[in-house]
SEKE-555678 format. One line per 8 residues: their letters; for each residue x, z, y of C-alpha. Coordinates in nm, 2 decimals, always signed. Last residue first. Layout:
<recs>
A	X Z Y | ...
</recs>
This chain:
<recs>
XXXXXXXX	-3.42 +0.87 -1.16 | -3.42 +0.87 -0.82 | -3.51 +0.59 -0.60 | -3.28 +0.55 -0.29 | -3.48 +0.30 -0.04 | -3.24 +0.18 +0.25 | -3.37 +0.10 +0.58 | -3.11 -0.08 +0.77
XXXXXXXX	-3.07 -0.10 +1.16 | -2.94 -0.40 +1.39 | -3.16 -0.63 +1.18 | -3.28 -0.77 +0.83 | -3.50 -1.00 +0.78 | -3.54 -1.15 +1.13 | -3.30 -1.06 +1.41 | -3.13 -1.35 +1.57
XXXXXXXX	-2.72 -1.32 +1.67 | -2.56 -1.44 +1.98 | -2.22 -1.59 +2.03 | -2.40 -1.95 +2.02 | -2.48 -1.91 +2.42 | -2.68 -2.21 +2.52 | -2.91 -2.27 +2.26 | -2.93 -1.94 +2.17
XXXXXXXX	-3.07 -1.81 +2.53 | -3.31 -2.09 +2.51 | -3.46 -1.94 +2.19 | -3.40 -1.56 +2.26 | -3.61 -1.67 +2.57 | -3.92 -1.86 +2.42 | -3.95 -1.59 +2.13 | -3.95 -1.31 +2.44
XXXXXXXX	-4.23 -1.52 +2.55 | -4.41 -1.61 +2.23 | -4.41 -1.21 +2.12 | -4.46 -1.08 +2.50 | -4.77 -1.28 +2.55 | -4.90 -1.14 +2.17 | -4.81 -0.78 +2.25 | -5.05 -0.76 +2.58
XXXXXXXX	-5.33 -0.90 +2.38 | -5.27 -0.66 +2.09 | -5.20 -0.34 +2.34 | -5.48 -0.44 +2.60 | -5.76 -0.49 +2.30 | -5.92 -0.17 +2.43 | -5.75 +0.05 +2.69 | -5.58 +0.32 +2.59
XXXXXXXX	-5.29 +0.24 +2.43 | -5.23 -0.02 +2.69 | -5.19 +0.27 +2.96 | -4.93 +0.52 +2.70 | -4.70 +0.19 +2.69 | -4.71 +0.13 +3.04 | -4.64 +0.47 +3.06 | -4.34 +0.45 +2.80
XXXXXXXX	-4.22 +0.13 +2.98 | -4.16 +0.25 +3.32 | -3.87 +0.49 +3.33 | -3.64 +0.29 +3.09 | -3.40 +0.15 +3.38 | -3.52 +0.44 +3.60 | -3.31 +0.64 +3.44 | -3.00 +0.52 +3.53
XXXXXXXX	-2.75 +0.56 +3.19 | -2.49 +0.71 +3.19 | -2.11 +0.66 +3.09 | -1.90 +0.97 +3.31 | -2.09 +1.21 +3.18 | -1.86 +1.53 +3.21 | -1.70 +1.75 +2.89 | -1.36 +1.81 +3.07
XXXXXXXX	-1.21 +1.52 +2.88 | -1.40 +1.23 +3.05 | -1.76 +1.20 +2.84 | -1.88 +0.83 +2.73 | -1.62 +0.66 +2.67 | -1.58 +0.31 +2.71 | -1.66 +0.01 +2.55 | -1.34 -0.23 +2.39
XXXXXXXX	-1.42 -0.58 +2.53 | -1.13 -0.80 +2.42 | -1.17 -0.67 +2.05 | -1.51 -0.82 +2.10 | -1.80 -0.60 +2.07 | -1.96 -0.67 +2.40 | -1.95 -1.03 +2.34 | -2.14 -0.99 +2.02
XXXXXXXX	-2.48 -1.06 +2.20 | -2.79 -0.92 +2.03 | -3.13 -1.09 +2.00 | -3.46 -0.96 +1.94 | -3.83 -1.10 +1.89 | -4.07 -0.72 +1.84 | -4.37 -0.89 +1.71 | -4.21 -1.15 +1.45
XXXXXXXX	-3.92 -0.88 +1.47 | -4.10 -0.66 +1.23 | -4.31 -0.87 +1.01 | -3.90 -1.00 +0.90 | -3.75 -0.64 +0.88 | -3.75 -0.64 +0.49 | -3.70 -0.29 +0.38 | -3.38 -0.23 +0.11
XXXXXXXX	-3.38 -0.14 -0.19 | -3.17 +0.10 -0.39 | -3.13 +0.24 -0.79 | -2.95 +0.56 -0.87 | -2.69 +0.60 -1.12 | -2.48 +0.83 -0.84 | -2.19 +0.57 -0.79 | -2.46 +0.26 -0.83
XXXXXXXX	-2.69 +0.43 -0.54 | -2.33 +0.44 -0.35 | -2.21 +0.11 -0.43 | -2.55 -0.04 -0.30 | -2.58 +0.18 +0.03 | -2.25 +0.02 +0.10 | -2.32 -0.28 +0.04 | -2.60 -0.27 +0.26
XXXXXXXX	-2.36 -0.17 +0.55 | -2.23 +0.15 +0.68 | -1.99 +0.17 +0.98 | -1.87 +0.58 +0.95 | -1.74 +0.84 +1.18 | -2.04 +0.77 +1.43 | -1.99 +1.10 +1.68 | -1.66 +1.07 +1.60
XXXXXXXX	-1.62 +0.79 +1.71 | -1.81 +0.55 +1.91 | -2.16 +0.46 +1.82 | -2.22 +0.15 +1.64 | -2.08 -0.20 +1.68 | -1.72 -0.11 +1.55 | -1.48 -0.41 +1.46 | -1.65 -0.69 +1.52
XXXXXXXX	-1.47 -1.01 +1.33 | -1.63 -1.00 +0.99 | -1.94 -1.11 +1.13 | -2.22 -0.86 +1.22 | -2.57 -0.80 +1.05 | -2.41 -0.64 +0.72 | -2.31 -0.38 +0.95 | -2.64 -0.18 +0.96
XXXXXXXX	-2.69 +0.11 +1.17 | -2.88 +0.37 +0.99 | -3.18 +0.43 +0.80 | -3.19 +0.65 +0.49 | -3.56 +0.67 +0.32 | -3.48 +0.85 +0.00 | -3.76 +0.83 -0.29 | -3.85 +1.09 -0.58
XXXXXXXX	-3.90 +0.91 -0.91 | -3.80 +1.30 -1.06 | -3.87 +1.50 -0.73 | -3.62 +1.55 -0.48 | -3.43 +1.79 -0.34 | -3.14 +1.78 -0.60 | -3.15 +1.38 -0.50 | -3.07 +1.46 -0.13
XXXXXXXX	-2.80 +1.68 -0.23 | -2.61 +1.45 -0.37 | -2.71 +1.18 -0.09 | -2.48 +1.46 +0.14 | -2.21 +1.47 -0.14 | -2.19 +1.11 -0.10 | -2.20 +1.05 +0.28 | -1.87 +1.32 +0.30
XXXXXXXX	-1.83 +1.32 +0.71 | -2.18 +1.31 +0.82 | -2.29 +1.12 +1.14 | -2.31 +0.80 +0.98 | -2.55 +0.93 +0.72 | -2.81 +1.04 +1.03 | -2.98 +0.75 +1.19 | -3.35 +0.82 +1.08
XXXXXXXX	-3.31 +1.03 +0.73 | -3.65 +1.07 +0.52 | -3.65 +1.26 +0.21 | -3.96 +1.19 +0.00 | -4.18 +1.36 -0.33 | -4.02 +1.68 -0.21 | -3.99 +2.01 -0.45 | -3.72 +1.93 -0.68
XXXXXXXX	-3.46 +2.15 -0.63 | -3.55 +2.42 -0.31 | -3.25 +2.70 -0.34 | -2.97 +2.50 -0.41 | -3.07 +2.19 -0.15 | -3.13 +2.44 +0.07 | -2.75 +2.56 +0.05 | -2.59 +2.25 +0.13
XXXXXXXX	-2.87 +2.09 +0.37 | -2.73 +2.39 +0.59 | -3.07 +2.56 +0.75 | -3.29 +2.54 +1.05 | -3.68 +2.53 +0.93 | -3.93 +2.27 +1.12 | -4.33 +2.25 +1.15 | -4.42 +2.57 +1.33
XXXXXXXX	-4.57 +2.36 +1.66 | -4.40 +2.04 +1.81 | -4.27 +2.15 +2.15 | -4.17 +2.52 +2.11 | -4.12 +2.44 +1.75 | -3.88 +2.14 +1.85 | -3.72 +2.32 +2.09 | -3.67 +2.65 +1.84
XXXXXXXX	-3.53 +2.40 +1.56 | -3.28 +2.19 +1.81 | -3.14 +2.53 +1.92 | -3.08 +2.64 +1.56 | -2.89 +2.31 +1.51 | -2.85 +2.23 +1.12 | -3.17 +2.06 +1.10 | -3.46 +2.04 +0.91
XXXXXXXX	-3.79 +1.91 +0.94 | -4.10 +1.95 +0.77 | -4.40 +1.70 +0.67 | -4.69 +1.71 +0.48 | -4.89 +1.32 +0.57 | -5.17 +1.34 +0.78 | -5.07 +1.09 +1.06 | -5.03 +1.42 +1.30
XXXXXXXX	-4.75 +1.52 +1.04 | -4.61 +1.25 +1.04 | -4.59 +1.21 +1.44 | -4.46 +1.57 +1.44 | -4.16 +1.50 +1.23 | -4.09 +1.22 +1.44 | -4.14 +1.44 +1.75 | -3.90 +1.71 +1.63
XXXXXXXX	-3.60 +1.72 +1.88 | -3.33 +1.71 +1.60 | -3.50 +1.64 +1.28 | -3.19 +1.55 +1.09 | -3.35 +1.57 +0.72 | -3.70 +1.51 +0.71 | -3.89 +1.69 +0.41 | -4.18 +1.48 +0.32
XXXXXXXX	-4.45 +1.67 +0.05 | -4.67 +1.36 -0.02 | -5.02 +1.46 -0.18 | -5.20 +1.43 +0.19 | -5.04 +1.03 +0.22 | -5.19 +0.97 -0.08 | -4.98 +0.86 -0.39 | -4.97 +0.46 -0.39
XXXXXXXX	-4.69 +0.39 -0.17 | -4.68 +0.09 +0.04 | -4.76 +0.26 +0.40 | -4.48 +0.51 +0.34 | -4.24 +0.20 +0.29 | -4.38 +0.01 +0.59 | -4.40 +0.31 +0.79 | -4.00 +0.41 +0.74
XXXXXXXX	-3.85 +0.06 +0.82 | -4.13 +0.06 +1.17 | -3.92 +0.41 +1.24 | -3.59 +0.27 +1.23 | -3.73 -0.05 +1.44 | -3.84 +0.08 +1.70 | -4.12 +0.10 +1.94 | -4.39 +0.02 +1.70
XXXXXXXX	-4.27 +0.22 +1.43 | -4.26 +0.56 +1.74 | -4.57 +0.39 +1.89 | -4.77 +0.39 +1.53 | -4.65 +0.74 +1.47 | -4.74 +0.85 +1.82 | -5.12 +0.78 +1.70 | -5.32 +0.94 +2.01
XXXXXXXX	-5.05 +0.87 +2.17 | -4.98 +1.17 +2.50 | -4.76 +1.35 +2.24 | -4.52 +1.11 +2.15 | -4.44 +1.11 +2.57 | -4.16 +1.34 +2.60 | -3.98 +1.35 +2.25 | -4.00 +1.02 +2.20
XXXXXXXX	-3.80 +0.96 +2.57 | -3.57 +1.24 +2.47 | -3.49 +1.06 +2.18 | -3.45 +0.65 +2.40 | -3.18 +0.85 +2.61 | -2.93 +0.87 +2.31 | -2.84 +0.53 +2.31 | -2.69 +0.55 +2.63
XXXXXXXX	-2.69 +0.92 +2.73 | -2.87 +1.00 +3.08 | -3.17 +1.18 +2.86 | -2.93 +1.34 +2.65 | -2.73 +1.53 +2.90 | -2.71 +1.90 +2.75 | -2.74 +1.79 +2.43 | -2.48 +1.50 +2.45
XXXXXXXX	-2.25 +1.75 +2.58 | -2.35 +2.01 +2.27 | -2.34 +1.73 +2.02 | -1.94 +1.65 +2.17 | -1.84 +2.03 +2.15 | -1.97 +2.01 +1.81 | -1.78 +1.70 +1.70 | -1.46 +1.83 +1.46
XXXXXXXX	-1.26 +1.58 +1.39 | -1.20 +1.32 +1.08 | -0.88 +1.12 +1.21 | -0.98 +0.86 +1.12 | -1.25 +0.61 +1.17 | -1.48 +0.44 +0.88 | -1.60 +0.07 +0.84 | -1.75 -0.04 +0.51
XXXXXXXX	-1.81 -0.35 +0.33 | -1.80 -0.19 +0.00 | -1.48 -0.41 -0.15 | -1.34 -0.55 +0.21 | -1.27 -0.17 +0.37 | -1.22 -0.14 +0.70 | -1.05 +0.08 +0.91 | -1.09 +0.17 +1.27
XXXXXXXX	-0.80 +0.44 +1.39 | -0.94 +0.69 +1.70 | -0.84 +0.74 +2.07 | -0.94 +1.07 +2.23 | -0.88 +1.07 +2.59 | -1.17 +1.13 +2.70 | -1.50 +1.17 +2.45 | -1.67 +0.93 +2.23
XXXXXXXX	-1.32 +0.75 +2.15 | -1.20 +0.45 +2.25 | -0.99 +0.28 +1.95 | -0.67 +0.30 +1.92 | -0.48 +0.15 +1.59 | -0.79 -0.13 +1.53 | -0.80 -0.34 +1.21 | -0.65 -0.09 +0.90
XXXXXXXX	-0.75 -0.25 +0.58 | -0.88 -0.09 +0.33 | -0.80 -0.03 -0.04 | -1.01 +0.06 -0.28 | -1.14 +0.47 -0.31 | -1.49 +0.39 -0.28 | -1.58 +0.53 +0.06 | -1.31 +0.69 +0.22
XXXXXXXX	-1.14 +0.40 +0.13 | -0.78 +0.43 +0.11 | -0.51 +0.32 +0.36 | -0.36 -0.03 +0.45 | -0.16 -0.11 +0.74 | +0.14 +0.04 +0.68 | +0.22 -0.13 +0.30 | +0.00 +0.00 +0.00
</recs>
């Protein structure tokens, strides 16, 4: 294994070594990108320690790119009187999760749903509301007593670890919305996943999905180390083989028939490295203006409640956005089209 090769912290082959400083989440922490051919995999080293980073994030999340769109759930999925049609409606990771639940054939009331990650607690609250059993965990005590302030008694704090141990078997579904690229050991994580779970038990894992992107992007997902790892559908695939498991994946094509979507590569050139998001004392220095997202939630909220305003309103915005991503590909070939499968994968883990 010569200098610029190390070992997949994945499957164990060998990976290649494609970026020696990349920006990190936080000034002036530079990180190495490898990638590994076998499992199609992207990780960052070294493996730090992000809590500092969570709690910055925290503290500013509604002027956080990428993170802004959470506190926006979390502030208007109450005022829908079906938030978990606006939350799969809105987004793709949550669309994946309602066309699975929508398919199975046990009723929704029979389903015991533990989500894992449930941070602010309005997708556990839309489930819930949608009449499905649903808790949510997470790690962050502080995350648990806002979400139960917001959300009502619906969410435990606890180390998936030791739950795990003490609950085997009890939950027809686990549900994780952007979470496995967060954790440092994926495979012990999905480990304890399938102690949770029922015999035929199902996973829902979503997370950003590098099977989208040519080979030549080297990280188009968070910035380390709050995303340590790149995950692709191959990935998901050696990992359900790994653990004897079987995996699907939802079809996103229904999806961005209503919700058209392109996404330039430009930005992720090697020429184009992003920037961090916090200088090294812990201040935003990468926001977000919050009037850029300020009016589409109400607008949302206003169609919702007028009669045949969301479907007609939905329809213009289909064949116009479709008439832009058009012209904007015939001109710009450096842009990828969403339509089976997207920015986001939502893998299906079956256990045995």
């Amino acid at each position: 294994m010569n200098s610029n090769e190390t070992k997949c912290l994945l499957c164990g082959c060998s990976a290649q070594l494609i970026h020696e400083k990349y920006p990190g989440y936080q000034e002036p922490d530079t990180f190495k990108i490898s990638h590994c051919s076998e499992c199609n995999t992207s990780f960052s080293l070294p493996t730090v320690h992000t809590s500092v980073i969570y709690e910055n994030i925290y503290k500013n999340g509604s002027k956080v790119p990428g993170y802004n769109r959470y506190w926006r759930y979390a502030k208007f999925v109450k005022r829908f009187k079906n938030p978990f049609k606006y939350l799969a409606e809105t987004s793709e990771t949550y669309w994946g999760v309602r066309e699975f639940l929508s398919s199975s054939e046990i009723r929704k009331e029979s389903l015991k749903i533990l989500e894992i990650g449930s941070g602010l607690g309005y997708f556990t609250y839309s489930l819930n509301k949608e009449n499905y059993n649903a808790i949510g965990l997470d790690i962050s005590q502080t995350a648990v007593d806002h979400a139960k302030e917001t959300f009502g008694d619906h969410y435990i704090c606890a180390d998936l670890s030791e739950y795990a141990q003490l609950n085997s078997g009890s939950f027809d579904i686990v549900i994780l919305t952007e979470v496995i690229e967060h954790i440092s050991k994926p495979i012990d994580f999905i480990k304890s996943i399938l102690i949770l779970l029922k015999p035929k038990g199902k996973a829902i894992i979503t997370s950003p999905n590098k099977s989208l992107y040519p080979s030549d992007i080297i990280w188009a997902t968070d910035l380390p180390p709050v995303h340590c790892w790149w995950f692709s559908e191959e990935s998901m695939s050696y990992i359900a083989r790994l653990l004897d498991i079987t995996v699907s994946f939802i079809n996103f094509r229904n999806y961005y028939k209503k919700n058209y979507k392109v996404i330039a590569l430009k930005p992720w050139r090697d020429s184009h490295l992003p920037s961090p998001f916090f200088n090294e004392n812990g201040e935003l220095i990468n926001h977000i203006a919050s009037t850029k997202t300020s009016l589409k939630p109400y607008m949302q909220v206003l169609l919702s409640r007028i009669p045949l305003a969301a479907p007609v309103f939905n329809i213009i915005k289909q064949y116009a956005m479709k008439g832009i991503g058009r012209s904007r590909a015939l001109f710009d070939k450096d842009l990828i089209v969403c339509k089976d499968r997207g920015n986001t994968f939502c893998a299906i883990l079956h256990n045995r």
